[in-house]
N, C-alpha and C positions, 0 to 999 in steps of 0.2 A: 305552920306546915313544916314539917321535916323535910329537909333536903333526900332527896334518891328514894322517897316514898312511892310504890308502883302502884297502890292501892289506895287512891284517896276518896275514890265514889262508887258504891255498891248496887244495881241494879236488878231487883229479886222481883222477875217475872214470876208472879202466881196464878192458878186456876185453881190451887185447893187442894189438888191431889195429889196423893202417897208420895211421886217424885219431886213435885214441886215442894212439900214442904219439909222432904229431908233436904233439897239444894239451901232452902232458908236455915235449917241445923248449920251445915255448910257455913254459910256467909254470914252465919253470926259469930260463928267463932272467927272466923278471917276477919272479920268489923271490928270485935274484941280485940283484938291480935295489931292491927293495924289504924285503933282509931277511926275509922272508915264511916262517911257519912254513909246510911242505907235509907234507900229511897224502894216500898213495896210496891209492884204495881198488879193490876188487872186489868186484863182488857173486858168491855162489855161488848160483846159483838152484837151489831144491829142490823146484820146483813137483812135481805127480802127473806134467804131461804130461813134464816134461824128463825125469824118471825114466821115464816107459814109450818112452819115445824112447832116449833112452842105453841101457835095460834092450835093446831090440829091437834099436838095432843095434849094441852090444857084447858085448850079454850078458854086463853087467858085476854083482857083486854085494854090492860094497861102494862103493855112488855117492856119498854125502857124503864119507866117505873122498878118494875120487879128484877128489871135488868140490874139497876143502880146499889138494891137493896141484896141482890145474892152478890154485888161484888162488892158491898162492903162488908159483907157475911163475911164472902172469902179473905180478903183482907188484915180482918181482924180474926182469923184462924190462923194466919200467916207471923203474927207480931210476937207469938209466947217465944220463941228462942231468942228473940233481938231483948226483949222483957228480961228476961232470966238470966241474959247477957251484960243487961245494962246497957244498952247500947241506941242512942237516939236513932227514931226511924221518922221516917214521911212515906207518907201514902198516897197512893193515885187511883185514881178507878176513870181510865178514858175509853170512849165507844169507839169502836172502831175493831178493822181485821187485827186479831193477836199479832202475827207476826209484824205487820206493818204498825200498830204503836208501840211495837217493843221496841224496834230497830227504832224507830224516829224518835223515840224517848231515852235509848240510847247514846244517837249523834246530838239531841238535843240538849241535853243535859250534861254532856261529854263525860260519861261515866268510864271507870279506867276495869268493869268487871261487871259481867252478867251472870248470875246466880237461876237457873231455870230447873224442871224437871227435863226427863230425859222425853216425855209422852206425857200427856193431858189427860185430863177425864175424858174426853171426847176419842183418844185413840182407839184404834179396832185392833180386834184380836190379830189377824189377819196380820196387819200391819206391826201390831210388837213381834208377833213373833220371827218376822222373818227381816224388819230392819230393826227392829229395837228400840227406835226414837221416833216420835209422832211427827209429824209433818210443821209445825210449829217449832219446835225443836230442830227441824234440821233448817228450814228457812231463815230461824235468826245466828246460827252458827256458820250457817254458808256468807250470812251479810253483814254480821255483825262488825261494830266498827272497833271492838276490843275483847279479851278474853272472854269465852262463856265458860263456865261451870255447866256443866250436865251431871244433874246426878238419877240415880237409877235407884228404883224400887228395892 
């Protein structure tokens, strides 16, 4: 470990989308640049409502299941720049509210940088256009326990 290193653990919240996987462009050349352990994650949210929503309009009936399988989809969409980088990563895929296993995965693991998009696939128009960042987004930058990177479409 080098001494006065600010950057020694990377924390690249993903859902997939356009913002999130230029923040992982981002944090692979920082990773690059500093050595920096990256650690991908995804949340799989298991709430009632996501399930009666996926339930209604898939009519699917094995949802963690499918849950586990589109976030390790998304995960390994997330890995080509850390790849291309060179750069060792670890992956996570935990169930639970986004913003609550980011933050917890962040004090958990005491990462010194959070690499996110700025809005999710899940944000509304509504919503980007008049804050700009998705409700995810602004929850783990309000709580976050070190740097976040926000990057933007």
């Amino acid at each position: 470990m080098t001494p006065g290193r600010l950057i020694r653990k990377i924390l690249i919240a993903t859902d997939g989308s356009g913002p999130a996987l230029r923040a992982a462009d981002y944090a692979a050349e920082i990773a690059q640049c500093t050595n920096a352990e990256v650690t991908i994650l995804t949340a799989a949210e298991t709430s009632g409502i996501t399930q009666f929503v996926t339930y209604a309009v898939q009519a699917t009936e094995n949802l963690p299941e499918e849950l586990r399988h589109t976030g390790a989809h998304i995960v390994e969409s997330t890995k080509k720049p850390f790849l291309e980088a060179d750069v060792p990563i670890h992956t996570k895929i935990i169930e639970g509210f986004a913003p609550e296993v980011i933050l917890n995965e962040a004090r958990d693991g005491k990462y010194d940088l959070i690499a996110m998009g700025s809005r999710g696939a899940g944000a509304g128009l509504t919503k980007r256009l008049i804050f700009g960042m998705g409700s995810v987004a602004e929850r783990v930058v309000s709580s976050a326990p070190c740097p976040v990177l926000v990057a933007r479409e």
